[in-house]
C-alpha positions in Angstrom: 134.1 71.0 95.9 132.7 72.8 99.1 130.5 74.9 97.0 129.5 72.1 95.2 128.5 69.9 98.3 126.7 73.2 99.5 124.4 73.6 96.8 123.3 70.0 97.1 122.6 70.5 100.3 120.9 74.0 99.7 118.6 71.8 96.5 118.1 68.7 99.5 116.6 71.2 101.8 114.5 73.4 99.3 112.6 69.4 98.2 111.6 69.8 101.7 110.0 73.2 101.7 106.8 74.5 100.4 107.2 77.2 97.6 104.3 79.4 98.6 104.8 82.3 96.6 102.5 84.8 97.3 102.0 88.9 99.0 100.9 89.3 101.8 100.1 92.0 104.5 100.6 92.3 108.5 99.0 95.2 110.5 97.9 96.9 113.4 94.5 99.4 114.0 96.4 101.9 116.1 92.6 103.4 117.3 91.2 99.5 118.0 94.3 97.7 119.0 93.6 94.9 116.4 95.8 92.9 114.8 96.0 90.9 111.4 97.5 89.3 108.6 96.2 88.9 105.1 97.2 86.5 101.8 96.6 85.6 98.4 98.8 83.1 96.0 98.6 81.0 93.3 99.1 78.0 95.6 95.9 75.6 97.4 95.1 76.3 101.0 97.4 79.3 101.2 95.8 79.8 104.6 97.6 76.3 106.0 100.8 78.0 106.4 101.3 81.6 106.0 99.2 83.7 108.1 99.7 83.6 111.6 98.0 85.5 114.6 97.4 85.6 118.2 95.3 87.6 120.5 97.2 90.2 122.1 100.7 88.6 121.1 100.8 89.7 117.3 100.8 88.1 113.9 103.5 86.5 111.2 103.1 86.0 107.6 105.8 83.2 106.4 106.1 82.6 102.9 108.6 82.0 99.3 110.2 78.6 100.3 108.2 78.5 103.8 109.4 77.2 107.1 106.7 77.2 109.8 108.5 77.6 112.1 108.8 81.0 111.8 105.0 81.6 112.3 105.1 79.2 116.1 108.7 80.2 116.7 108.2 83.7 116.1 104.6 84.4 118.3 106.0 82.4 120.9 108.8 84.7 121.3 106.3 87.9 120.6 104.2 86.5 123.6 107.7 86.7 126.2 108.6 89.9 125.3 110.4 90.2 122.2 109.8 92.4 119.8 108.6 92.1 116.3 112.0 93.2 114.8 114.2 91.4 117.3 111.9 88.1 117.0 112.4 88.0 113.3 116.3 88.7 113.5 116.5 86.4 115.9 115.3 83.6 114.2 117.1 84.8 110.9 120.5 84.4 112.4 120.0 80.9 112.9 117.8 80.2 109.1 120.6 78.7 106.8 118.2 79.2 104.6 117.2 82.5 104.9 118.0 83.7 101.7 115.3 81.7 100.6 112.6 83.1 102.7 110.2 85.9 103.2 108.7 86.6 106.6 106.7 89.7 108.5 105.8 90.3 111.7 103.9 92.7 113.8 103.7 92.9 117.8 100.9 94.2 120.1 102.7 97.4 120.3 102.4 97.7 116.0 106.4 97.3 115.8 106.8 95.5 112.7 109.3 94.2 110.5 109.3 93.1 106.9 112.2 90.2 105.2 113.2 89.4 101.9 115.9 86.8 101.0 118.4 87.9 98.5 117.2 84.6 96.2 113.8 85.5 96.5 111.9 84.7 92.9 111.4 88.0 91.2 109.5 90.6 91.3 109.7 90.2 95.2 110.2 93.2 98.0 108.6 94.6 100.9 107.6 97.7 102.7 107.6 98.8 106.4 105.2 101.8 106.9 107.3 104.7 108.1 110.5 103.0 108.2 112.9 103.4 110.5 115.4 101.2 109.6 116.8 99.2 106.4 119.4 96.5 106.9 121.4 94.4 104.0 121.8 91.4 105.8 124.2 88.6 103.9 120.8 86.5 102.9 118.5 89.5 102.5 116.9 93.0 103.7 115.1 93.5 106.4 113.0 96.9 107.1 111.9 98.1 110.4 108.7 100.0 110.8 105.4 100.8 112.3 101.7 99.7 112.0 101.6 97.5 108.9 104.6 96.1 106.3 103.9 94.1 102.8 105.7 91.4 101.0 105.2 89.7 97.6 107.3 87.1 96.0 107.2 85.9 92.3 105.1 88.7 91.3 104.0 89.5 88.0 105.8 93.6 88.4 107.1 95.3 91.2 104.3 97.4 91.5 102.7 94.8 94.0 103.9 95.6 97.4 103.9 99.2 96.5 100.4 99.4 95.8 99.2 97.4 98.7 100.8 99.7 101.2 99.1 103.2 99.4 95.9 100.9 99.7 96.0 100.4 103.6 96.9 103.5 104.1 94.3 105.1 102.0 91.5 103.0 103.0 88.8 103.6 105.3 86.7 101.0 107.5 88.3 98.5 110.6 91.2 96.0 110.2 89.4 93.6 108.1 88.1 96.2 105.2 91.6 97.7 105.1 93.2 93.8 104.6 91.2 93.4 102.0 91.8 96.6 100.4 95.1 96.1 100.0 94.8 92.6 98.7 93.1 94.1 95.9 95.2 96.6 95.0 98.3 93.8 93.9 95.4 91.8 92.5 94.7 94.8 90.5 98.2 95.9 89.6 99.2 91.9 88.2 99.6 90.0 91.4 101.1 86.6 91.4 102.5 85.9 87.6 100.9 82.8 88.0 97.5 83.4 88.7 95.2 83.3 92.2 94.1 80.3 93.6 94.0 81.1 97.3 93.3 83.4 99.7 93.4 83.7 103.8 92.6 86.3 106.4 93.4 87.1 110.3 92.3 89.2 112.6 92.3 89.3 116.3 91.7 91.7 119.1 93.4 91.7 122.9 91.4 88.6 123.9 89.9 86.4 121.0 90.0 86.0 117.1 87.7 88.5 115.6 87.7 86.8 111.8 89.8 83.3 110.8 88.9 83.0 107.5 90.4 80.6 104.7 89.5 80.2 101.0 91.5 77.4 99.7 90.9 76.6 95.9 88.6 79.2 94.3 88.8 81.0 90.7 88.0 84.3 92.7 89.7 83.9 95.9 89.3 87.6 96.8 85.8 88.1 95.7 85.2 84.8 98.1 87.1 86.2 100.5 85.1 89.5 100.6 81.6 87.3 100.9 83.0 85.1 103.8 84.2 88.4 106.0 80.4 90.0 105.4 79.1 86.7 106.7 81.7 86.3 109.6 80.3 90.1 110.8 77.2 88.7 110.2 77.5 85.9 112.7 79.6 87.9 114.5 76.3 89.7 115.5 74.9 86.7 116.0 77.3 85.8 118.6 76.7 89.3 120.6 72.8 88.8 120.5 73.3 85.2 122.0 75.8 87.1 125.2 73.0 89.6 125.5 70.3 87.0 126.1 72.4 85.1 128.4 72.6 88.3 130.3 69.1 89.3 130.0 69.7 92.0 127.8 66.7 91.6 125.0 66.7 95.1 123.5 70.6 94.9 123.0 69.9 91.1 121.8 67.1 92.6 119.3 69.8 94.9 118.1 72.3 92.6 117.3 70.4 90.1 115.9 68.8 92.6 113.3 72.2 93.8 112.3 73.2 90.3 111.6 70.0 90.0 109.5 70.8 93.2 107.8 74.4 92.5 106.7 73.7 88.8 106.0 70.3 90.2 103.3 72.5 92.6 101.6 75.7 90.3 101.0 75.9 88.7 97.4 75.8 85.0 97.7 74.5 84.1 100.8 72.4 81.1 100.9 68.8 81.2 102.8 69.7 78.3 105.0 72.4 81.4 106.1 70.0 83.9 106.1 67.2 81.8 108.1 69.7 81.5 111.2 69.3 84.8 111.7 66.1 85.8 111.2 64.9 82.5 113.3 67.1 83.6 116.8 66.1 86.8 115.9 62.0 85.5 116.2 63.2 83.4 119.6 64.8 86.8 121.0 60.8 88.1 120.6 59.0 85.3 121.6 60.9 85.3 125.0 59.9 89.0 125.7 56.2 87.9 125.3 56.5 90.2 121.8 55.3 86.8 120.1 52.7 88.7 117.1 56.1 90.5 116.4 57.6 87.3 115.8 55.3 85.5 114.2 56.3 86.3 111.1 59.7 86.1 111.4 59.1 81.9 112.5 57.1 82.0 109.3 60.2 83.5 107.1 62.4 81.1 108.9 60.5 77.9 108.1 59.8 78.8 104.6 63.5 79.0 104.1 64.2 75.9 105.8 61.6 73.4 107.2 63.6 72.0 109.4 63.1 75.3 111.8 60.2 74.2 112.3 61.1 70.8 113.5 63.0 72.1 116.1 61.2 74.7 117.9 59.9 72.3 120.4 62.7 71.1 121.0 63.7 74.4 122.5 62.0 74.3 125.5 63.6 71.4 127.3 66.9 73.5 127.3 65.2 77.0 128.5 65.6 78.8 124.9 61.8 79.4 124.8 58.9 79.4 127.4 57.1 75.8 128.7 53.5 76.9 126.8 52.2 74.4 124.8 49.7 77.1 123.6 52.5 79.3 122.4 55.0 76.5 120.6 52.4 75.3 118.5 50.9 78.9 117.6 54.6 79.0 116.4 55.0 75.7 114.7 52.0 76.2 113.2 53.3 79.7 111.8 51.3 79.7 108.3 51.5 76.4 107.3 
């Protein structure tokens, strides 16, 4: 009777849950100090619930039957102290539904710790890079390692995990390029037995969130993914050439700005309106160091793309972004016609 009344309970609980079956991959640049997590399922909006990150604190990836509360719960607890491997088996001991679960998590100092629940959908199982421990616990197993760990659930083979972990540690690049790397490799080796759908990826440095990217219904959520972390280096040029002009650093903002341009020109699938952003600041940048036959035709690029440039170039000058000369906004504006 007991065992019957617990299963009920046990089926009650898992209507609740989200079944976001997926793999998944937490780590840590050793060199940069970055941290991330990366994901792809067969499930919409994958990156509404599994990855989690915070600067300087550390990153969870929560998935099978997910409870959230293991992404808050579990960075809050990074951010006192704890670390990775005590978070996880702290929170564990009081989940009566942890045979259910799958959960990673990596701390600022790359401890990391990998969890799969004994009822886990198969082909499921994880890795912790250079492991140092490997528990049975009564709901699952739970390995102890360094740097970076992967997970999959309801996998097509258990080839999956494997692969991703050879990946990262193969690959070369920063945080991002080695994320994606790895999500490749399970794609490439069967993946989710049901298919892709979704796709997510996080990465953060000491002080700030260095890419937050989601791609949440897509027949190629990796390729997508790919495209939107060039464009996110992209702007995040962007946002280094803006600093530099607010510190009056105009070569460093020239530099920045063509890098964006550069990156954002060579990336498959970027529309102009993208494109234009760029290559307009870039053409402000110029103008405001009196450089303005330089920029000239950069304007002139810009408005071609996208009229609406032009439209607001005067606009500019009330808030200080380019110089009170009536003679020089409309030799701009009137950029080629």
């Amino acid at each position: 009777m007991l065992s019957r009344v617990k299963a009920i309970l046990l089926a009650a609980l898992l209507t609740q849950l989200r079944p976001v079956h997926t793999f998944s991959i937490v780590a840590r640049d050793a060199k940069t100090g970055e941290i991330g997590v990366a994901v792809q399922s067969h499930w919409f909006a994958v990156g509404q619930v599994v990855p989690w990150a915070e600067p300087g604190v550390g990153a969870v990836a929560t998935q099978s039957f997910v409870d959230p509360s293991y992404g808050k719960l579990g960075l809050d607890l990074m951010r006192s102290g704890k670390s990775a491997p005590a978070t996880l088996r702290a929170l564990l001991a009081g989940d009566a539904a942890c045979d259910v679960r799958q959960v990673a998590m990596i701390d600022a100092n790359g401890d990391v710790a990998t969890f799969t629940g004994a009822r886990d959908i198969q082909a499921a199982g994880g890795i912790a890079n250079g492991v140092t421990s490997s528990t049975t616990l009564t709901c699952g197993t739970l390995a102890i390692g360094r740097d970076f760990s992967t997970q999959a659930n309801l996998m097509s083979n258990d080839k999956v995990w494997p692969a991703m972990a050879k990946a990262y540690a193969d690959s070369k690049g920063d945080l991002a390029d080695r994320l994606l790397a790895a999500l490749d490799a399970a794609q490439s080796v069967g993946g989710d037995i049901r298919g892709k759908q979704s796709a997510a990826l996080i990465v953060v440095d000491a002080k700030s969130r260095v890419f937050d990217l989601r791609v949440d219904d897509h027949p190629e959520p990796l390729k997508e993914l790919r495209r939107l972390v060039a464009l996110q280096r992209a702007y995040n040029h962007m946002n280094a050439g803006d600093l530099a002009t607010e510190h009056n650093d105009n070569e460093g903002a020239l530099r920045e700005y063509a890098a964006a341009e550069q990156i954002a020109s060579t990336t498959a699938g970027v529309p102009q309106s993208r494109y234009a952003e760029m290559i307009y600041w870039h053409a402000v940048a110029l103008a405001n160091m009196k450089r303005v036959d330089e920029s000239l035709p950069l304007f002139e690029r810009a408005f071609e793309m996208e009229p609406g440039w032009r439209e607001l170039t005067p606009r500019l000058v009330k808030s200080g972004l380019l110089p009170d000369d009536a003679a020089l906004i409309a030799k701009i504006v009137g950029a080629h016609r």
